[in-house]
MIKOLVEX-549894 format. One line per field, with one value per residue (C-alpha): residue number from 1; residue in one letter; x, y, z. Coordinates in nm, 3 decimals. Each point is the difference from the previous one (the first is absolute). Layout:
<rs>
seq [NUM;...]
type [A;...]
px [X;...]
py [Y;...]
pz [Z;...]
</rs>
This chain:
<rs>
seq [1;2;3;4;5;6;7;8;9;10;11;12;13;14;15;16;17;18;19;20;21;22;23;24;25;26;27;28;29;30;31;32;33;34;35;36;37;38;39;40;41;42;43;44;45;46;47;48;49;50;51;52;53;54;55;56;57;58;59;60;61;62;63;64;65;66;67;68;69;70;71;72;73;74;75;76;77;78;79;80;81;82;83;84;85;86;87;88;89;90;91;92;93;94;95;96;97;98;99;100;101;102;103;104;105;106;107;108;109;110;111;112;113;114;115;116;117;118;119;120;121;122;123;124;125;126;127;128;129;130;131;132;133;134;135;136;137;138;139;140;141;142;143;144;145;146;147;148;149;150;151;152;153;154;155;156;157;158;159;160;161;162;163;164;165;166;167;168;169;170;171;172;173;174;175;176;177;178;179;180;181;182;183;184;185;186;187;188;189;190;191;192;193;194;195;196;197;198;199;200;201;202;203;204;205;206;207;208;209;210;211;212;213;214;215;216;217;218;219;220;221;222;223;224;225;226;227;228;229;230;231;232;233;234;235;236;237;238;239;240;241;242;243;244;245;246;247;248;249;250;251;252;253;254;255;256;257;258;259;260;261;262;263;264;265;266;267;268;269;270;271;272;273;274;275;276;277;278;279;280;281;282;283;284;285;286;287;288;289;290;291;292;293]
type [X;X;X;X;X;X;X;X;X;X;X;X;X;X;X;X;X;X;X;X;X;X;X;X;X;X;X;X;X;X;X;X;X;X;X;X;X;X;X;X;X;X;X;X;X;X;X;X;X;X;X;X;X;X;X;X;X;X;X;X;X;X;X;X;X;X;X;X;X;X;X;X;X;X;X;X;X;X;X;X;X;X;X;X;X;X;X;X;X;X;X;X;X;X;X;X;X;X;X;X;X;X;X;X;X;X;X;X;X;X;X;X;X;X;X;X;X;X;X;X;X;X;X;X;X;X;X;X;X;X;X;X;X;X;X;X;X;X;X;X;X;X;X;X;X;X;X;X;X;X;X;X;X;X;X;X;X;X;X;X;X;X;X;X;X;X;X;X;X;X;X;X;X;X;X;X;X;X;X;X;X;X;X;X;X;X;X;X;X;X;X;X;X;X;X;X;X;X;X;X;X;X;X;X;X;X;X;X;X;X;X;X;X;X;X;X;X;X;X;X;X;X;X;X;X;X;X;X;X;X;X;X;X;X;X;X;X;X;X;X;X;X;X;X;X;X;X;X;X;X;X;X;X;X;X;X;X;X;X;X;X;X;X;X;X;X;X;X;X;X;X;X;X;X;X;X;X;X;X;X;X;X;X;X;X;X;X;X;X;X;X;X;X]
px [0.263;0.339;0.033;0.326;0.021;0.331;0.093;0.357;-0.046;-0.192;0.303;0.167;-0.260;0.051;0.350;-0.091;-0.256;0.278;0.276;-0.251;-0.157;0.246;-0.091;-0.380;-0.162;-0.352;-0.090;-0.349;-0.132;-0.252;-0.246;-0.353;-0.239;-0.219;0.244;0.197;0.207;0.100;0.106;0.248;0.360;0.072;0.378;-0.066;-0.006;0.347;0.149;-0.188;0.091;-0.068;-0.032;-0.299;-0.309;-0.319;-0.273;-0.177;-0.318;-0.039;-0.271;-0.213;-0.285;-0.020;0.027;-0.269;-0.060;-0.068;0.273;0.244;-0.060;0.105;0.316;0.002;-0.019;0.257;0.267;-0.073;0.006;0.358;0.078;-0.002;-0.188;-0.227;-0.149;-0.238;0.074;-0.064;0.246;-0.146;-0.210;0.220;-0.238;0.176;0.321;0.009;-0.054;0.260;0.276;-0.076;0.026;0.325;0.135;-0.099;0.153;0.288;0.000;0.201;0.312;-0.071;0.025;0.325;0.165;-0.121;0.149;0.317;0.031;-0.061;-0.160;-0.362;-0.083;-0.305;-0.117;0.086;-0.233;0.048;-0.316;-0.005;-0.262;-0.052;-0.045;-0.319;-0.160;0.046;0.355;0.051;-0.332;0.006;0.350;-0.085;-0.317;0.216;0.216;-0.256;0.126;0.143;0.297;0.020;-0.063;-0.359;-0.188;-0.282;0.302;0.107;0.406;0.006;0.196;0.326;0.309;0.039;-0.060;-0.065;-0.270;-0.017;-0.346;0.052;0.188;-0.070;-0.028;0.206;-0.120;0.223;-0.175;0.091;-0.174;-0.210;0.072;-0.119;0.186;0.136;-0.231;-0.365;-0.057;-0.385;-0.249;-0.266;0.263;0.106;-0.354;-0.069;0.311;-0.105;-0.349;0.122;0.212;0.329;0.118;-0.001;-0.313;0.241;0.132;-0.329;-0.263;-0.306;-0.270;0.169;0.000;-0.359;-0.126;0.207;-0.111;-0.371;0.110;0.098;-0.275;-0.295;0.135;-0.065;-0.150;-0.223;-0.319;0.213;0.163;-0.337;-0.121;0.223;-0.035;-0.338;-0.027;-0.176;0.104;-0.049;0.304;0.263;0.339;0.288;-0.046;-0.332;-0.011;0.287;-0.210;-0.315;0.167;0.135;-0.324;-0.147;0.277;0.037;0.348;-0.096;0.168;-0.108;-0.299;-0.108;0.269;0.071;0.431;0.095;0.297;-0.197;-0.219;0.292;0.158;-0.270;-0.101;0.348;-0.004;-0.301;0.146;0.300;-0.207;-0.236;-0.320;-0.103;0.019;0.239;0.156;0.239;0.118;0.236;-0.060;0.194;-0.180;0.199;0.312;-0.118;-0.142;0.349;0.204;-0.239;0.018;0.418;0.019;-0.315;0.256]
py [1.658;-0.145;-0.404;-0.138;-0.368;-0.093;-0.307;-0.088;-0.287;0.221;0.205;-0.318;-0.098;0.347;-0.074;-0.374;0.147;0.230;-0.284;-0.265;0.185;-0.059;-0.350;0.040;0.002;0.163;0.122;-0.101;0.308;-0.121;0.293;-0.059;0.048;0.188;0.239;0.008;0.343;-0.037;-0.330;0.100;0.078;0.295;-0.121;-0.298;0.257;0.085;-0.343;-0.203;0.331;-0.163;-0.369;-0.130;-0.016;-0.154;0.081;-0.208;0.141;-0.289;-0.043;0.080;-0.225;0.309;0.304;0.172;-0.148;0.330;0.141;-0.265;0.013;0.404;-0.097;-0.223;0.277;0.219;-0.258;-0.038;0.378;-0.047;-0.359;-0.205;-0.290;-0.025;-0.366;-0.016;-0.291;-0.175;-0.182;-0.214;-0.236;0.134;0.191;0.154;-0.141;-0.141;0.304;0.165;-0.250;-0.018;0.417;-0.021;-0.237;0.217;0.340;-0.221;-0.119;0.286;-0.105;-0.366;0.056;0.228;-0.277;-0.265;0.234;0.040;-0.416;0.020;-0.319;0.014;0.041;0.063;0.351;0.171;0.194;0.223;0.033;0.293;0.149;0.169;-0.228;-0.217;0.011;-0.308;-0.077;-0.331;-0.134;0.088;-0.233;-0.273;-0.002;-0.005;-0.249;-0.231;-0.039;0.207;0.126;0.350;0.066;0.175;0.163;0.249;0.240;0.285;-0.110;-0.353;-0.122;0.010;-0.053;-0.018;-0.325;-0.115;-0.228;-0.222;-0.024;-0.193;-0.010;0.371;0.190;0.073;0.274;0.138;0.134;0.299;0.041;0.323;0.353;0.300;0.355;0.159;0.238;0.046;0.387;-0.018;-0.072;-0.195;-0.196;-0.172;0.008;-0.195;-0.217;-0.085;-0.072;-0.280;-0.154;0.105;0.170;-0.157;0.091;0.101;0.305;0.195;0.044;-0.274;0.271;0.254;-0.249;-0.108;0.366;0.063;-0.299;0.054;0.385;-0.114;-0.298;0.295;0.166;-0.277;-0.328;0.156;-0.202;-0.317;0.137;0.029;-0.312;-0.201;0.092;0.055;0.358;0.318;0.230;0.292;-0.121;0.238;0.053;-0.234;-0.053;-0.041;-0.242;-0.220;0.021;-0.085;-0.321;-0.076;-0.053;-0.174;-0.258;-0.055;0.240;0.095;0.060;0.008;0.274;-0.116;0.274;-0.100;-0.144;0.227;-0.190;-0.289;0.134;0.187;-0.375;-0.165;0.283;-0.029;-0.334;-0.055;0.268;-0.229;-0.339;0.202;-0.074;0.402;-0.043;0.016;0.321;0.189;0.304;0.158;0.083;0.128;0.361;0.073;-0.043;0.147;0.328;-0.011;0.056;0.245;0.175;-0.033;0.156;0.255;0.143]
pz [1.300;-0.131;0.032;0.062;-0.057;-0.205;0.197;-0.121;-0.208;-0.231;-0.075;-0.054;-0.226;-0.219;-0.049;-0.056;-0.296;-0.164;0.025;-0.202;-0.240;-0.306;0.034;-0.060;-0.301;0.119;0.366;0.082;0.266;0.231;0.101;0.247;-0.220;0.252;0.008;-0.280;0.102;0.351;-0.044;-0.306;0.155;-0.147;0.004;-0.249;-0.278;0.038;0.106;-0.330;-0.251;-0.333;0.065;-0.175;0.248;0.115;0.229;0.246;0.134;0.302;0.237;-0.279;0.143;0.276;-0.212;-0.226;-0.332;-0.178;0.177;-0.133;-0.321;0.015;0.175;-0.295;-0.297;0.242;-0.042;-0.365;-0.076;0.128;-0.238;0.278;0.059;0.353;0.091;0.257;0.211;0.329;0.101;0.275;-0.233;-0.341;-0.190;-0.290;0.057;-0.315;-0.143;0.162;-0.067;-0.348;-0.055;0.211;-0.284;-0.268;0.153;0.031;-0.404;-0.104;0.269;-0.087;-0.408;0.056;0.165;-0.264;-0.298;0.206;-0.070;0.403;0.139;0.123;0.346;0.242;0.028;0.302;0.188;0.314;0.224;0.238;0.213;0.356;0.307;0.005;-0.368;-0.048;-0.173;0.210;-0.092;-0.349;-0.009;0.151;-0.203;-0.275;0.154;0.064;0.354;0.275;-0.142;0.149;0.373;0.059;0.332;0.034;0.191;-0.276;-0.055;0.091;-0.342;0.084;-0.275;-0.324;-0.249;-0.332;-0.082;-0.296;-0.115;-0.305;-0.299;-0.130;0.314;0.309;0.246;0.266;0.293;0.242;0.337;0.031;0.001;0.111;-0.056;0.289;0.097;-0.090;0.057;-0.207;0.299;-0.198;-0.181;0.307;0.156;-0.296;-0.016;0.377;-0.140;-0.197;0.270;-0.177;0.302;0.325;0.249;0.247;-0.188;-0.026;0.288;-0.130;0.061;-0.230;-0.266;0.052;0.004;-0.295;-0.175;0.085;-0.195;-0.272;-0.063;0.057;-0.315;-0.223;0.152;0.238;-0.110;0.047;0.362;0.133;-0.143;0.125;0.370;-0.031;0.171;0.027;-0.319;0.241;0.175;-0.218;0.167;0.023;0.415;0.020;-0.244;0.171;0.310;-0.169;-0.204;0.341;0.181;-0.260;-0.030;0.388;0.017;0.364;0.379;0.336;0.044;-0.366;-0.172;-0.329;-0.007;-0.262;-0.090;-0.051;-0.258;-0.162;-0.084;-0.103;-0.299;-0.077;0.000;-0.215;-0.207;-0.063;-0.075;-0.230;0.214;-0.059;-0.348;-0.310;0.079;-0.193;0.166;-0.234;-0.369;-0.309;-0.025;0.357;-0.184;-0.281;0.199;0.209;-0.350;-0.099;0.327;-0.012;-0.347;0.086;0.285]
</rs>
């Protein structure tokens, strides 16, 4: 499976990255913390080189505690700074500004010694479609100040935003890279909602989901639907979730479809449980595999 889905604002927004990055002082990278590896654009690496940069962990309030805190120790291994945050109701916000402002002191203390006058930092937030960049702004903002939706690639332009006095943030709408040629990487990016519904088949996602969750959250799958643990593979677990929730057709056939959405769906809100379905040792085994070969 190879998704294509580089609408053509998103090239627009690559150049729009590379043309505005002299005038930041720190880019602030804003991963899903429930899966902190397919929701990294490989691409940002090159476009932000060695600008100074932070890590935002969002939807944190969904993701596995124990989990976060490895993606945590990953990003310090490396010297840079991850904040969980959730940036619906602004959980470690705070947090995150104020390490943006202090990856930015060295830029900020230049310019002072240079007899320059003082000016906000300037941060750069970037991210894939849907994690949250809009709502992390206008949180910040204090009012609506970038335009939101629950579609991936609604933001649309380019803007600064004044926050106050020592920070100004210019936003970029969402990127993904042109074509995502790792199966579970965009099974997983369509997981989170970051690529539209209509790209992948609902019921491939579901089973693929329900996969992945029986490697690590089984207990929690089967308590929250409440069904027989003798009920193993992917299909016949759809079905079962299905009858139990009322998915069902004429002749009493369970609507496949129907129960597809709604475990994505609950997936999504967090109802199956704080779920984290990428860690650090699969990077870590990847390299290891790489320089093995």
């Amino acid at each position: 499976m190879s998704i294509n889905w580089y609408p053509g604002h998103m090239k627009k927004t690559k150049d729009l990255i590379e043309a505005n990055l002299k005038l930041v002082d720190v880019v602030i990278e804003l991963l899903d913390a429930r899966i902190p590896i397919s929701s990294r654009n490989p691409q940002f690496d090159r476009l932000v080189g060695h600008k100074k940069r932070v890590v935002a962990l969002n939807k944190a309030d969904l993701a596995d505690p124990a989990r976060t805190r490895k993606w945590i120790q990953y990003y310090a291994d490396m010297n840079i700074k991850a904040i969980p945050i959730n940036s619906l109701n602004g959980d470690g916000i705070s947090e995150l500004i104020a390490e943006a402002k202090t990856a930015s002191s060295d830029v900020l203390e230049k310019a002072m010694r240079q007899g320059r006058l003082m000016r906000p930092i300037r941060a750069m937030i970037v991210g894939i479609p849907n994690v949250g960049k809009s709502s992390l702004i206008n949180k910040l903002a204090g009012k609506t100040a970038a335009k939101t939706g629950n579609k991936p690639g609604v933001t649309r332009g380019k803007q600064w935003i004044r926050l106050n006095k020592e920070l100004e943030l210019f936003d970029t709408p969402g990127i993904l890279w042109p074509k995502i040629e790792e199966d579970m990487m965009g099974i997983k990016l369509a997981c989170s909602g970051a690529i539209k519904d209509e790209v992948l088949n609902i019921e491939d996602i579901a089973f693929h989901l329900i996969k992945l969750l029986l490697v690590d959250y089984k207990h929690v799958f089967y308590e929250r639907y409440k069904i027989d643990q003798t009920i193993e593979t992917p299909v016949e677990i759809m079905e079962a979730i299905g009858r139990k929730r009322g998915c069902l057709v004429k002749g009493n056939e369970v609507d496949l479809e129907k129960a597809s959405r709604l475990i994505v769906d609950e997936f999504r809100k967090g109802l199956i449980g704080k779920i984290t379905l990428e860690s650090p040792e699969q990077l870590l085994q990847a390299g290891a595999t790489e320089h093995h070969e």
